[in-house]
N, C-alpha and C positions, 0 to 999 in steps of 0.2 A: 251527869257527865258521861258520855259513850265514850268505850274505848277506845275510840283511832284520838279522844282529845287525850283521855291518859297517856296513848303513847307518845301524842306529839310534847306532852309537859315533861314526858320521863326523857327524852332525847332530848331536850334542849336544856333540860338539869343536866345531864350526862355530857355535854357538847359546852356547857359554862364553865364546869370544873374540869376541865379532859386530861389533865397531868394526872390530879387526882382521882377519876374513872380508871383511868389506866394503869396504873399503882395497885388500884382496889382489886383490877381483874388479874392482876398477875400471879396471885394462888390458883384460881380459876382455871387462867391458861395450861400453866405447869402442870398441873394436878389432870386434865382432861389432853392434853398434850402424853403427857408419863402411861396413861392410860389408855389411850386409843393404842399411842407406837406399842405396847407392851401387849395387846391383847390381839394386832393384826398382825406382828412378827411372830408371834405365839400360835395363833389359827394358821399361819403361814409355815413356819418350820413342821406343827405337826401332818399336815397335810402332805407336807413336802416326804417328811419322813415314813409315813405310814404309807406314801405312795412307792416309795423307794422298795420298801420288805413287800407289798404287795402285787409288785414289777417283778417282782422275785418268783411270787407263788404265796399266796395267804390259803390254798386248799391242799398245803402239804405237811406232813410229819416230821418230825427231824425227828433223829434213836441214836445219841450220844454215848457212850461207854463212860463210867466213871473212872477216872483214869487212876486217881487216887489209891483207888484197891482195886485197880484190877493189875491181873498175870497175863505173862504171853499168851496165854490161851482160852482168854477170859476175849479178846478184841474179836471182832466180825470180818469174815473171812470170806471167799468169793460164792464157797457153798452157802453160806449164811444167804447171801443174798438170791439163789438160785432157790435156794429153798421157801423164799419169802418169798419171791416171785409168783410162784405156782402157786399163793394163797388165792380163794376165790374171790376178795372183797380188795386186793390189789392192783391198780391199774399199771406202777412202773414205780422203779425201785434201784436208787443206785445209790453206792457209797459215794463219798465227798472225800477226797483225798486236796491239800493245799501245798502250796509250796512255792521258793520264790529262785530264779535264775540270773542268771546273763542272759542277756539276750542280744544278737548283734545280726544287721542282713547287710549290703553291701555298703549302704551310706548311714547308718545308723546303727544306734548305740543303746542298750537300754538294761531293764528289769522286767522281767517277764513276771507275772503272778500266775501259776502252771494249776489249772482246776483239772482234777482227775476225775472220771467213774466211765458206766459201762454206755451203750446208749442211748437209756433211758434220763440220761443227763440231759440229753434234747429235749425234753418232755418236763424234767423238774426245772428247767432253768429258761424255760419258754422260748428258746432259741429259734426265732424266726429269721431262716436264712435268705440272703440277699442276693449271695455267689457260690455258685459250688456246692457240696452237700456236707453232711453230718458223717462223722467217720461211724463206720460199719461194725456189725457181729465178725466179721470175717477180720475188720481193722484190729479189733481187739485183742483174736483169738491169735492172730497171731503177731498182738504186740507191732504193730504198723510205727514205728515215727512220721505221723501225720498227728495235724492239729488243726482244729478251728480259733478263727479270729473275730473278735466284733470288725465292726467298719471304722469304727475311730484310730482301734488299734493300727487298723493297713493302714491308712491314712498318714500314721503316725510314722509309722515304718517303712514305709513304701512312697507316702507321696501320692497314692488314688485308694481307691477301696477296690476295686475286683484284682484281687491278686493272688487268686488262684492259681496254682504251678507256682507261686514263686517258694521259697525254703528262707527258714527263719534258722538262725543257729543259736541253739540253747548251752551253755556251759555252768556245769556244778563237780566242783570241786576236781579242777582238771582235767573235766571229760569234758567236748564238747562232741555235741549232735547235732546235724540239722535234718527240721523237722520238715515237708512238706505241707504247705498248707492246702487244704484241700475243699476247706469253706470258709465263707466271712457271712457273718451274723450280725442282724438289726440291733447296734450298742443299747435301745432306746427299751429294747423287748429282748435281751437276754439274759441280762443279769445287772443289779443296781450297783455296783463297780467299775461303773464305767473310768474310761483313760482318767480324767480331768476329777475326781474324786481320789481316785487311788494314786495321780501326782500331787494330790494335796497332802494326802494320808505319808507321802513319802517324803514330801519336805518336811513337814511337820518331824518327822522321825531323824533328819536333816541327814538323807540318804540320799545319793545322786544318781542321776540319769533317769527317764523315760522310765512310765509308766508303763504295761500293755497287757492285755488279759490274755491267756491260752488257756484252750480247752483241749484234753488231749485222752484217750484210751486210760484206763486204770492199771491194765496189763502193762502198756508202755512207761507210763512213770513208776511205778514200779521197779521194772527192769531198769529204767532212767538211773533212778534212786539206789538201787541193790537193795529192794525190800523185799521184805519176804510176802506182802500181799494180805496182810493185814492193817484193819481199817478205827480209826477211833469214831466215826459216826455213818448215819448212810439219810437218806432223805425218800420218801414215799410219796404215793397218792393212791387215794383208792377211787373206784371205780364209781361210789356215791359219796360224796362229802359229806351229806348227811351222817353216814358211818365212818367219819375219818378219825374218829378217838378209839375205837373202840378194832379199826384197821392197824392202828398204831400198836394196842395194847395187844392184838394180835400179834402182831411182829416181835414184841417182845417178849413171849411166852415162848415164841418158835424158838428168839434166839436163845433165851435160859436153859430149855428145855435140851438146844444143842451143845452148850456149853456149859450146863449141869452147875449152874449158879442159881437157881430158882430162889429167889427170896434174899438174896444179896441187894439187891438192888444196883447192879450192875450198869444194867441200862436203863436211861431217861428217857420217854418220848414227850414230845414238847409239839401242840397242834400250833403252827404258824398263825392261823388266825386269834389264837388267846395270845400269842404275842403281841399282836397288835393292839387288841384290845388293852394290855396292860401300859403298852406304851403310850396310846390314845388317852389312856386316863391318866398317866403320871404327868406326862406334858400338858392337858388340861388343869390336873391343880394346880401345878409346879405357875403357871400362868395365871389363875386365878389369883394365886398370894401373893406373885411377886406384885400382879393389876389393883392388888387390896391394899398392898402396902404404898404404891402410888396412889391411889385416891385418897392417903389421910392429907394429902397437898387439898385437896378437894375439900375437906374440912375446915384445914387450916384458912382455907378461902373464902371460906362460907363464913369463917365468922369474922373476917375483913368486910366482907361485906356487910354483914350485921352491923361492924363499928362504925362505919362510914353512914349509913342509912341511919344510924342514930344523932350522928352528925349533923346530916342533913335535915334530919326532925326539927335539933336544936334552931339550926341555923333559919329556919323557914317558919318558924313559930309564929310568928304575927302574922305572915300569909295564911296560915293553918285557920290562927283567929278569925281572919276579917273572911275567910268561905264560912266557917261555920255561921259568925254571926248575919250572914248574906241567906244561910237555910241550908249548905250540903250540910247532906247525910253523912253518918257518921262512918258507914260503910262503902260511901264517894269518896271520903278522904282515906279511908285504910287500902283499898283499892287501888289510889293515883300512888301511894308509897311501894304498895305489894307490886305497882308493876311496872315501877321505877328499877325493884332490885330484881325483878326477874327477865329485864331487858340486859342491866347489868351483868349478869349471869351468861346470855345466852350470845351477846358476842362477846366475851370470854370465852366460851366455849366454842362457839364457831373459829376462833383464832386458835385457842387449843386443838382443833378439831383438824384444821390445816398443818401448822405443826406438826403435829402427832402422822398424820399420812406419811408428811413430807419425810420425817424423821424415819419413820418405818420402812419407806421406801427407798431411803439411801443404807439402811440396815440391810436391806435387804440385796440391794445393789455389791453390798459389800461383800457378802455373803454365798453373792449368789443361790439364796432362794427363793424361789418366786412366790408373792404374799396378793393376795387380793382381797379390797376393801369392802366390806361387806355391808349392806344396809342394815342389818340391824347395830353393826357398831357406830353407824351417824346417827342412827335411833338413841343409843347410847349416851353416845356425849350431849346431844339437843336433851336427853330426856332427865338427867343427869344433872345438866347444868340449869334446867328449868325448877327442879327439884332443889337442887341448893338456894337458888334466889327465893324461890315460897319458901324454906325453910327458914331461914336465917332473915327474911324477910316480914313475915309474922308478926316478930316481936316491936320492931321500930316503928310497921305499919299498925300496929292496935295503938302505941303509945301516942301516935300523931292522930287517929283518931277520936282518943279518952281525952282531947283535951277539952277544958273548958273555954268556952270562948271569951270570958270577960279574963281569964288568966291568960289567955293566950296574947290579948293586946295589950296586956301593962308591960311585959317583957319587951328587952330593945332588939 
């Protein structure tokens, strides 16, 4: 017996009982259903996310203060950074200063999220500008109220993106400012905080109005602020990546060294790309167990399918008899059972397999992150669900084959 008759016998056993075919697959389903959506939201979030911090900059250092034990004169100060600067394995170097406002321009209302430093900020936060320029040495020095916008932000605030000359007014704590905006920047390529994240980030927090990012002088928020100009981190890059840890542990010698904390461990430098890396592997496990503990459906399916296939032994036993006594081999009949269950199996899985997109893909919808289905996951589920049917398949197919055939036709 050739295969295409195995298969035509295994589908019209399949297509005689079809209630019961379809009861049998429904472990199958679920279990390669749970598994596909789990492993393409999973490849899909992390991609999403690792692309997010890498939008940011993965060839940079971050040099945090411990805040815990540090003193006034323990944080990194504008010399701090001046003096980092002029290292020779440093390409740009600014502190990171945060903070959130008022924000209001003529027909709009909002929350500003106010990013401070010098500007070498244009360079760690890849600010490719769209409109207008990057506020200046000259901005800084003398403390300018100007600011840079992404384009979503004008958008938001304005109603177009080139809004250049227009003035945004910032209020904290009874003072308000308006600031002139003087760039607007590619939301896409300057920083992974874009509007519609950071309005999520704020309902969530169930905080009202408008989102909107400002980039603004370190000098000027500061004075914004009434701070004295000191900083809890600052962010790097050096001139070869290849030396970017060892840039970083540079930096932190200089700052010790200037603030005579050497061996406190004051300051952390943390390379943005082992960020990623760490993140890359947590969300990979974190997806493998939760994918592990969805396939025990997969098990539990497999061995439905085994009871059914044993069933069906029963129930065909005099057919079993009257081939063998005809002359199949005994390896013809394990064969027409083995690919009875591994048909069973594989549209199961193919219906799992739709499912399972479909499911991932309104996850994703929901979500909004973007997931793309990948061929080795339809490898997956087909190769998977082929695997369970020979497995569980095996057992029912030897026993229909060890029959004898004078036992096989005295039974009714």
């Amino acid at each position: 017996m050739n295969i295409i008759e195995n298969i035509r016998i295994a589908v019209f056993s399949i297509k005689t009982n079809l209630t019961r075919s379809l009861l049998t697959m429904l472990g199958i389903i679920i279990g390669v259903a749970s598994v596909i959506a789990i492993v393409t939201v999973g490849n899909g979030g992390r991609d999403y996310i690792v692309g997010m911090i890498e939008s940011m900059g993965s060839n940079m250092v971050s040099i945090n203060v411990t805040v815990d034990i540090a003193s006034k004169n323990d944080y990194i100060t504008d010399d701090d950074i001046k003096a980092i600067k002029q290292l020779d394995s440093i390409e740009s170097v600014t502190p990171m200063a945060f903070n959130m406002a008022a924000c209001s321009t003529e027909s709009e209302e909002g929350i500003a999220m106010l990013m401070a430093g010098t500007t070498d900020l244009k360079y760690i936060m890849n600010a490719q500008m769209m409109y207008g320029r990057f506020y200046s040495e000259d901005d800084c020095t003398a403390a300018r109220y100007v600011a840079v916008i992404d384009n979503v932000s004008a958008y938001t605030l304005f109603g177009y993106e080139n809004c250049v000359g227009e003035k945004i007014n910032i209020s904290y704590n009874g003072n308000t400012v308006a600031f002139k905006i003087i760039g607007v920047g590619d939301s896409t390529a300057m920083t992974n905080l874009d509007t519609e994240s950071m309005s999520t980030m704020m309902e969530s927090s169930s905080m009202m109005g408008t989102m909107v990012s400002v980039m603004i002088p370190a000098t000027t928020f500061n004075e914004f602020y009434g701070q004295s100009g000191s900083y809890q981190m600052l962010y790097l890059t050096a001139k070869d990546d290849k030396f970017l840890d060892s840039a970083g542990a540079t930096a932190v010698n200089v700052l010790e060294a200037r603030h005579s904390n050497g061996g406190s461990g004051m300051y952390k430098a943390t390379n943005m790309a082992t960020f990623i890396e760490l993140i890359d592997t947590v969300i990979n496990v974190f997806t493998a167990f939760i994918a592990a503990v969805g396939a025990i459906s997969l098990v539990v399916g497999g061995i439905g399918v085994m009871n059914i296939m044993l069933v069906s032994v029963t129930e065909r036993t005099r057919e079993i008899g009257i081939r063998k006594s005809l002359g199949a081999k005994t390896s013809t009949i394990m064969f027409q059972f083995l690919t009875e269950s591994v048909i069973l199996c594989c549209i199961g899985g193919t219906i799992g397999l739709v499912l399972g997109v479909t499911g991932a893909l309104l996850v994703a919808s929901y979500v909004n992150v973007p997931i793309e289905v990948k061929f080795s996951t339809i490898l997956l589920a087909v190769g998977f669900s082929s695997a369970i049917g020979i497995f569980f398949g095996i057992y029912p197919a030897r026993r229909a084959a060890k029959m004898q055939p004078i036992e096989a036709l005295r039974r009714d």
